[in-house]
C-alpha positions in Angstrom: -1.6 13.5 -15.3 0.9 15.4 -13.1 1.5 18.6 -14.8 4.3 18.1 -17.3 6.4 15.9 -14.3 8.1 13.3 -16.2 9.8 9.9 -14.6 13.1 10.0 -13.3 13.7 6.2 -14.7 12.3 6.6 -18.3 11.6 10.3 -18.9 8.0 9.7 -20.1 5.0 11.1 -18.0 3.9 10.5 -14.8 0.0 9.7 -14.5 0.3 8.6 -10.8 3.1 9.7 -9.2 5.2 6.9 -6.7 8.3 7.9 -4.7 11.1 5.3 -5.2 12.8 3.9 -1.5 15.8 5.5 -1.0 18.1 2.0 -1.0 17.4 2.4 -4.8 19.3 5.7 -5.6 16.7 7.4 -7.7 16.3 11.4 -7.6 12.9 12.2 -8.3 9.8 10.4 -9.2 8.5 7.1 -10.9 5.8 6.4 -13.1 4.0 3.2 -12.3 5.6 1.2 -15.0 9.2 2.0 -13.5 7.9 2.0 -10.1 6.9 -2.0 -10.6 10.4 -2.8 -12.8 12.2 -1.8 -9.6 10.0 -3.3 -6.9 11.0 -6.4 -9.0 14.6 -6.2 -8.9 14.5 -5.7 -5.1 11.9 -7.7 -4.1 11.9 -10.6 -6.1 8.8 -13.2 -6.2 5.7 -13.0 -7.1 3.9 -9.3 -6.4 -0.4 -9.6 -5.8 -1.8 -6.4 -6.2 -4.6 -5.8 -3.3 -7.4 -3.3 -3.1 -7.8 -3.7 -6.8 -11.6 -3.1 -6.3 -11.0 0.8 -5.5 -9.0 1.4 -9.2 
């Protein structure tokens, strides 16, 4: 866990840190839950993760 950073979206902590696009007006950092929610209100369609071997 990042050391006591907390998500800009819901407040809770961030275990890997993501860095939202800057078309989506949000100061300071996602967790990965938030991070995905948002991806999928811009980017709507079906989202395949890759590299899931390296997790």
């Amino acid at each position: 866990m990042i050391a006591d950073e907390k998500c800009a979206v819901c407040k809770g902590p961030i275990v890997q840190k993501y860095i939202p696009m800057k078309s989506w007006n949000v100061d300071g950092t996602l967790c990965s839950a938030c991070y995905s929610k948002k991806l999928g209100e811009y980017y709507p369609g079906e989202h395949v993760r890759v590299n899931t071997d390296k997790e």
